[in-house]
C-alpha positions as CSV (number, residue, x, y, z in Angstrom):
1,X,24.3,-2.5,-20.7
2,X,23.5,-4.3,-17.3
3,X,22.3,-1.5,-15.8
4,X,20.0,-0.4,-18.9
5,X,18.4,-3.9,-18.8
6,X,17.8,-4.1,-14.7
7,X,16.4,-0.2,-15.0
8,X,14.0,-1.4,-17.9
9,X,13.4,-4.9,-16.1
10,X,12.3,-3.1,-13.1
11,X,9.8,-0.8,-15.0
12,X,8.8,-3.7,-16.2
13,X,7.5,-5.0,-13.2
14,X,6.3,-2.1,-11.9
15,X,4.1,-1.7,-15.0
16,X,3.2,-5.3,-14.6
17,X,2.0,-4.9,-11.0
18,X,0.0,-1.7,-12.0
19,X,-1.8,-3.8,-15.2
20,X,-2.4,-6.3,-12.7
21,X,-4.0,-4.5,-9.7
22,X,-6.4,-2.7,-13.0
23,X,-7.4,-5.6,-14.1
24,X,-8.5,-7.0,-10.8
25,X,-10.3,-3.7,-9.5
26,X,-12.0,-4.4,-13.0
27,X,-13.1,-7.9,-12.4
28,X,-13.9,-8.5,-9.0
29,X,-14.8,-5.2,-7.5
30,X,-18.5,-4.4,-8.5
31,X,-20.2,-0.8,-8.3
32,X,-22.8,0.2,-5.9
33,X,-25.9,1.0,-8.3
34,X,-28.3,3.1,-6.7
35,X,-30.4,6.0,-7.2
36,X,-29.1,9.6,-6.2
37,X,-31.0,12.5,-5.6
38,X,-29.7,16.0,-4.4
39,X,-32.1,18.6,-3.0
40,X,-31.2,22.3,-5.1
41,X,-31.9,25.2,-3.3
42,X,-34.7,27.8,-5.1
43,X,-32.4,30.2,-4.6
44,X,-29.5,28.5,-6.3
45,X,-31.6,27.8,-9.6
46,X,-32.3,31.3,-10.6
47,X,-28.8,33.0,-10.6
C-alpha cells in the first residue's frame, strides 16, 4: 500500500496547488470593466 498512498498523496498536492492558484486568481486579480462596442456591418444584419 506505499505506493497507493504516495500516488494519492501526490494528487493530493497537485489538486491542492490547483485550489490554491483558483482561489488567488479569484481574490487578487480584478477584471477590467469597461464598455464594448462592435461596429455590425449592414450587410451582415440582413442575411
Amino acid at each position: 500500500m506505499p505506493t497507493l498512498f504516495r500516488l494519492l498523496t501526490v494528487i493530493a498536492v497537485i489538486v491542492g496547488i490547483v485550489y490554491g492558484g483558483m482561489f488567488a486568481l479569484a481574490t487578487y486579480v480584478e477584471p477590467n470593466i469597461g464598455e464594448i462596442s462592435v461596429r455590425v456591418p449592414p450587410d451582415r444584419i440582413n442575411r
